[in-house]
C-alpha positions as a printed Julia matrix, in Angstrom:
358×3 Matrix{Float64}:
  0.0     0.0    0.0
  1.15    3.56  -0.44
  2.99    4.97   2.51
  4.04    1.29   3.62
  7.68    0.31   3.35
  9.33   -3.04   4.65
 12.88   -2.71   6.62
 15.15   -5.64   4.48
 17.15   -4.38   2.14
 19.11   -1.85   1.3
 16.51   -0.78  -1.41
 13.94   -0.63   1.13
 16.25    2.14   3.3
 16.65    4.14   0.39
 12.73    4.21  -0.47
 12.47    5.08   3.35
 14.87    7.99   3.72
 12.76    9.09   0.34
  9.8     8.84   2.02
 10.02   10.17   5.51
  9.53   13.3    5.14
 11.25   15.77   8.6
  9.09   16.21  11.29
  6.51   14.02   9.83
  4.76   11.71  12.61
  6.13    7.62  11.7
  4.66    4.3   12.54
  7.31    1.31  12.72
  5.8    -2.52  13.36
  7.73   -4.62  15.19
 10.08   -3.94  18.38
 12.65   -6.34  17.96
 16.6    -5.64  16.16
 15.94   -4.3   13.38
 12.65   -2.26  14.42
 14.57   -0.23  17.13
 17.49    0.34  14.84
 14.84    1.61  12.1
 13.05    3.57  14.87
 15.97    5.63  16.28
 17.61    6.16  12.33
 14.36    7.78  11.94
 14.03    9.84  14.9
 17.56   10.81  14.91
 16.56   12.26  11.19
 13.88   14.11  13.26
 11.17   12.21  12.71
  8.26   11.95  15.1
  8.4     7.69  15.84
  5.9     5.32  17.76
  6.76    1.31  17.53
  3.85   -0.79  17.7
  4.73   -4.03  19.02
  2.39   -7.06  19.78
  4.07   -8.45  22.84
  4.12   -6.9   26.57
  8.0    -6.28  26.11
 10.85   -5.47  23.34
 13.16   -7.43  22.01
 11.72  -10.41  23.85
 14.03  -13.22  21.97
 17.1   -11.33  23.79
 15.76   -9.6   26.93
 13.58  -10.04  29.6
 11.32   -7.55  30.8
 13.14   -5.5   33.01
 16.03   -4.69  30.0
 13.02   -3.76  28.4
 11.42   -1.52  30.49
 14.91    0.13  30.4
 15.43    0.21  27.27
 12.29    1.39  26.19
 13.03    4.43  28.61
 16.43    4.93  26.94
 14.76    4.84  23.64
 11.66    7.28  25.08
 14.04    9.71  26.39
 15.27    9.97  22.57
 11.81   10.18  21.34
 10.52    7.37  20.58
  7.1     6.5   22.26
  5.72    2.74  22.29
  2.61    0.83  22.11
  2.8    -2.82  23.17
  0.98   -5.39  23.53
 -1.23   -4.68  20.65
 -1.59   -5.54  17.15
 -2.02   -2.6   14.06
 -5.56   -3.5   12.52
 -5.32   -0.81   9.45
 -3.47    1.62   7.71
 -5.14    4.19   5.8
 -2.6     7.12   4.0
 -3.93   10.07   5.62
 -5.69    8.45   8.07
 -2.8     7.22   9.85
 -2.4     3.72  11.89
 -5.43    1.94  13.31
 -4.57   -0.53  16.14
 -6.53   -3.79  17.15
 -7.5    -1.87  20.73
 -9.02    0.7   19.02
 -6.86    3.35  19.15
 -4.84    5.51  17.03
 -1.72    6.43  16.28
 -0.17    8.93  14.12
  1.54    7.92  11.07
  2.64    9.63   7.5
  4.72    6.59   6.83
  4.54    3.14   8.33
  7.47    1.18   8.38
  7.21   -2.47   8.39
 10.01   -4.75  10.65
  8.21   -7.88  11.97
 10.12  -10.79  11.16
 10.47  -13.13   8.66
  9.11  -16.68   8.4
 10.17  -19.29   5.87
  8.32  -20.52   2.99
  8.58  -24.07   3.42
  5.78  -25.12   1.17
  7.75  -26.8   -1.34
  9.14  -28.26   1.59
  6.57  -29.68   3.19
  5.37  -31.16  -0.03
  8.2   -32.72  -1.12
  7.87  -35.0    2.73
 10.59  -32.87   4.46
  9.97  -32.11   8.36
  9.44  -28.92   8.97
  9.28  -26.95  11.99
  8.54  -23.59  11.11
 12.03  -24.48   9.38
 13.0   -27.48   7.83
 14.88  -30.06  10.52
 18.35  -30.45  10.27
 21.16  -32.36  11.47
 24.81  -31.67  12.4
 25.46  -32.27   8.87
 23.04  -29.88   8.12
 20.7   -32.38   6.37
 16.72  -32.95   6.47
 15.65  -36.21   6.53
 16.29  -36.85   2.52
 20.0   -36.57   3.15
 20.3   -35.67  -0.74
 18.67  -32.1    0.38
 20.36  -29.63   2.88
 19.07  -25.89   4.6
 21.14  -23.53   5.95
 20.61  -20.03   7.5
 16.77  -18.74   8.12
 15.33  -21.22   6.71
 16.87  -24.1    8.57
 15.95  -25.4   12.21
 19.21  -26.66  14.06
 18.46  -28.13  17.49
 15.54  -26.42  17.79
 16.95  -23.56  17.12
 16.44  -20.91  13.77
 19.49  -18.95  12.83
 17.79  -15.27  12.61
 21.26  -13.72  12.4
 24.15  -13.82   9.82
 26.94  -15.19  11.64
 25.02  -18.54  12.38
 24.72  -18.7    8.58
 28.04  -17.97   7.77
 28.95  -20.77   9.85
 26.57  -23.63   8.27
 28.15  -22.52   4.61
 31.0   -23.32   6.15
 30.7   -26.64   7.65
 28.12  -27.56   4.48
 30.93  -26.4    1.88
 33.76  -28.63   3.87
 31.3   -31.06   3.64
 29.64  -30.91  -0.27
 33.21  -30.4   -1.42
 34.84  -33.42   0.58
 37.81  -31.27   2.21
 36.32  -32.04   5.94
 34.23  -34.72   5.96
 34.02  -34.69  10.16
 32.87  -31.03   9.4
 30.05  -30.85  11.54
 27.46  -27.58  12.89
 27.01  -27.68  16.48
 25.62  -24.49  17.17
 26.84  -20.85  17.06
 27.4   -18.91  20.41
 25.52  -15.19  19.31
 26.33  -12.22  20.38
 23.86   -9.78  19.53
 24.05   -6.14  19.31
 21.78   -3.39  18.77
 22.97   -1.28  16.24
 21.33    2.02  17.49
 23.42    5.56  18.17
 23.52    6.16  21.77
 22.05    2.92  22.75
 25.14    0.0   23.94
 23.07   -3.15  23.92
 24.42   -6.61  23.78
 22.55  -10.15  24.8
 23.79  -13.43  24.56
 23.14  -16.71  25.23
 19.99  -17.79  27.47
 18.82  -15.13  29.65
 15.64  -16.33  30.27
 16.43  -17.63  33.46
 14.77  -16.68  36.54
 16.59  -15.49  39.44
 14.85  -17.94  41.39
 16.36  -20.67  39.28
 17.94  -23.65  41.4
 20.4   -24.56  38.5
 21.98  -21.29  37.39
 23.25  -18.7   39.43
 21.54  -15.56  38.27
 22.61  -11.73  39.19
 20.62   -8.58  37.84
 21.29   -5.18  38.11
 19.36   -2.15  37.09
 19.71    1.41  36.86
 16.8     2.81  34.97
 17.88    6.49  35.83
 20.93    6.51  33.78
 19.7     3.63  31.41
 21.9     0.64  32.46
 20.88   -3.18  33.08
 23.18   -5.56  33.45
 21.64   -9.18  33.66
 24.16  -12.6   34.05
 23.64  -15.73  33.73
 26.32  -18.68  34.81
 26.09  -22.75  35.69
 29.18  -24.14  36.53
 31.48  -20.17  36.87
 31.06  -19.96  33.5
 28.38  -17.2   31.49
 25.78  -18.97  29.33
 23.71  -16.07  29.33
 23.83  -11.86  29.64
 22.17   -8.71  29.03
 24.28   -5.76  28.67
 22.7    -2.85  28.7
 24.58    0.34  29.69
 26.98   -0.83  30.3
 29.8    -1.09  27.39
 33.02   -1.79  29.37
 31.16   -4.5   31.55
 29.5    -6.01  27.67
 33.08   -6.68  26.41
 34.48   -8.69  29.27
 31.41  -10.39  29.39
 31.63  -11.14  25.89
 35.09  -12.87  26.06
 34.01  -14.65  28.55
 30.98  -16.16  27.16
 32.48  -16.88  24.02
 35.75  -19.07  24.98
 33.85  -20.55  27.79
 36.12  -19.59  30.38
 35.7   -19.14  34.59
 33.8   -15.78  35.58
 35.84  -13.55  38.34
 34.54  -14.39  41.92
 33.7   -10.96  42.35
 30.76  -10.92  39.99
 29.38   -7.6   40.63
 32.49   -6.0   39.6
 32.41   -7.84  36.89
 28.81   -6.39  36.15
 30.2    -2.74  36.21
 32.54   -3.17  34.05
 35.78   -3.0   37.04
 36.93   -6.62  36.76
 39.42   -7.76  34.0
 39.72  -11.6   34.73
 42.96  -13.36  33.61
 41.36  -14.5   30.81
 39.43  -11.66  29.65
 42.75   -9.66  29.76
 44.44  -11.8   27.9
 41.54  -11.54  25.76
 42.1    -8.05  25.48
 45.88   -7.9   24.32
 45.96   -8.98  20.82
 49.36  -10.22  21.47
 47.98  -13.0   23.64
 44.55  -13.93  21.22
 44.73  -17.06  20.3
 44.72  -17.65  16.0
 41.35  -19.17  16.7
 39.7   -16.03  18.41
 36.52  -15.07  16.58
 36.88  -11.02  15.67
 34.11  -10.32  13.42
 31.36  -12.19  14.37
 29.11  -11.13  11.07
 31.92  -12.41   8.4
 33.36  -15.38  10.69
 36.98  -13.8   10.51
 39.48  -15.05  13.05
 42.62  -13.05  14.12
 44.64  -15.95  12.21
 43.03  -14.61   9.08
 43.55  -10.68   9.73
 47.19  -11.75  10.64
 47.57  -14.26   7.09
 45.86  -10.71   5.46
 48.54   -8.37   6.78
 51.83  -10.84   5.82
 49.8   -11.11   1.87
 49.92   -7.5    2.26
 47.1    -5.9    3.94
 48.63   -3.49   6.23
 45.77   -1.06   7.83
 42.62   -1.72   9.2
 40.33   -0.42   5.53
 43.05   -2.99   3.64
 42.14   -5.74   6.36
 38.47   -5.07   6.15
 38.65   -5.58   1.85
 41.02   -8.61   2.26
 39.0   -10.74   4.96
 35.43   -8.49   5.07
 36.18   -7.89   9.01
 34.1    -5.19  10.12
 32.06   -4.72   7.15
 29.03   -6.17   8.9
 27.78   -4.44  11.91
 30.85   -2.39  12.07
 31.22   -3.59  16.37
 34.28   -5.76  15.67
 36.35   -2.1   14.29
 38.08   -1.34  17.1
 39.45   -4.62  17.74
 40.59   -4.77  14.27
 42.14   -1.57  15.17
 43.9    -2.99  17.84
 45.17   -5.57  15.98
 47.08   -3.6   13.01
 48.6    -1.69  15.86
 49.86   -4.48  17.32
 51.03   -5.92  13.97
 52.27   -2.68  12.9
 54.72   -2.7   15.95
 56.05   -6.28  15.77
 56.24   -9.08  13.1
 54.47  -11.82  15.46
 55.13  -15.56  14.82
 53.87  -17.66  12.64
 49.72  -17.71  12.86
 47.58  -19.8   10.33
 43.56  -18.86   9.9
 41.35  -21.08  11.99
């Protein structure tokens, strides 16, 4: 319909930016990733936003409620206002956006960011199981091992991919495997990291942090600071994190980070930990490029190690723009720049040893 513009592509920004005119008053559906980020571009452009969002709470794949009641004060306190809870009924140009309570809200422009869901028709009718994706195995097969599905449209342990880096990952392992140069290649999961790409807004989640703080099998530490905009939410079993919210809190998101991702011991003192104060060992090793192992996952979005930045810079990639054409690190989401930073610095002062891309 006229005045109705999905969030996908880059296409789709441009007819946007075209579209929203300043000032003018801008519905977005949808209050998850990519309906935030579309929300604040928009009202840092000056545009008047409200995000209509069927569930109680944003972002509810990644946070619980309290990061979202945060959050969505962050995000009000930049102008954005929310309705949740409640579905858009009709849109009208002119008329603006009717909503399934009755209300109405304001809109020139509606902007549409609600998800994707796979087409598995064919699918289905060929005999495949599907689970809102189609089932696969480590191998990434479905149950006709002569057909494979990677990224969105696959279901991996019950799990659908929904981000990039998961799908980068599956070529992988699927390409070792098609092309016989790994046959033991095998997909066992991605640890995600996401961020939300949103100026003035530090927001990472990871892992499972839908745990309860009552939980009897996970220890489980919250902290909130809805005055200054800060959560900080961790989850651990066994020392280690398997799940966070990071909200806030940017110093604290990093460490956390590391920590999550080479499955390492969390500090005893957790709290510091929370604020950002406490550099484990491991996390400062983490931190020092010097001491990174080649294996050590720095951009997330394109899958490139510090093995393959340090392979670029010996073919002859020597600053961090060279680096980002040779290997694509820090092309996606852009979060992984200062690290790669970091790491022509260090390269740039000494010719470390031998490193081979993992």
């Amino acid at each position: 319909a006229p005045g109705v513009c999905s969030f996908r592509t880059l296409l789709d920004c441009q007819r946007i930016l075209a579209l929203a005119k300043p000032g003018a008053p801008v519905a977005v559906l949808g209050g998850g990733l990519l309906g935030l980020e579309a929300a604040r571009g928009l009202a840092s452009r000056g545009n008047r936003v409200t995000v209509v969002h069927p569930v109680e709470h944003l972002m509810e794949r990644q946070l619980d409620p309290g990061a979202s009641r945060v959050l969505a004060g962050a995000l009000g306190g930049l102008g954005i206002e929310f309705r949740l809870g409640v579905h858009a009924a009709r849109y009208l140009p002119g008329d603006g956006l009717k909503l399934a309570d009755g209300s109405h809200v304001p809109a020139d422009l509606v902007v549409v960011s609600a998800g994707v869901r796979p087409e598995t028709t064919l699918a289905e009718a060929s005999g495949l199981i599907v689970d809102n994706g189609i089932v696969v195995d480590d191998c990434l097969r479905s149950n006709d091992f002569r057909v494979h599905a990677i990224g969105d449209c696959a279901r991996h342990c019950g799990t659908m991919a929904g981000l990039v880096q998961p799908a980068w990952e599956q070529c992988a392992v699927l390409a070792d495997l098609l092309a016989g140069t790994n046959p033991a290649a095998r997909y066992t999961g991605t640890p995600v990291v996401t961020r939300l790409k949103a100026r003035d807004i530090d927001l990472s989640a990871l892992g499972d942090v839908h745990v309860e703080p009552d939980n009897t099998d996970a220890e489980v530490l919250c902290l909130t600071d809805p005055t200054r905009g800060r959560y900080a939410k961790l989850v651990l079993r066994a020392d280690k994190v398997v799940g966070a919210i990071m909200l806030g809190v940017p110093d604290a998101a990093a460490s956390v980070a590391a920590l999550f991702t080479r499955g390492v011991a969390a500090p005893a003192d957790r709290l510091a930990l929370m604020l950002g104060r406490a550099l484990p060992h491991e996390s400062t090793q983490a931190a020092s490029p010097a001491l990174l192992p080649s294996s050590a996952m720095v951009c997330r979005c394109n899958t490139v190690t510090k093995g393959k930045l340090v392979d670029a810079w010996r073919a002859g990639a020597r600053d961090a723009d060279a680096l980002a054409g040779a290997t694509r690190a820090s092309t996606g989401c852009g979060g992984c720049r200062d690290t790669v930073c970091g790491i022509v610095d260090w390269l740039r002062g000494a010719d470390p040893p031998a490193t081979s891309a993992a």
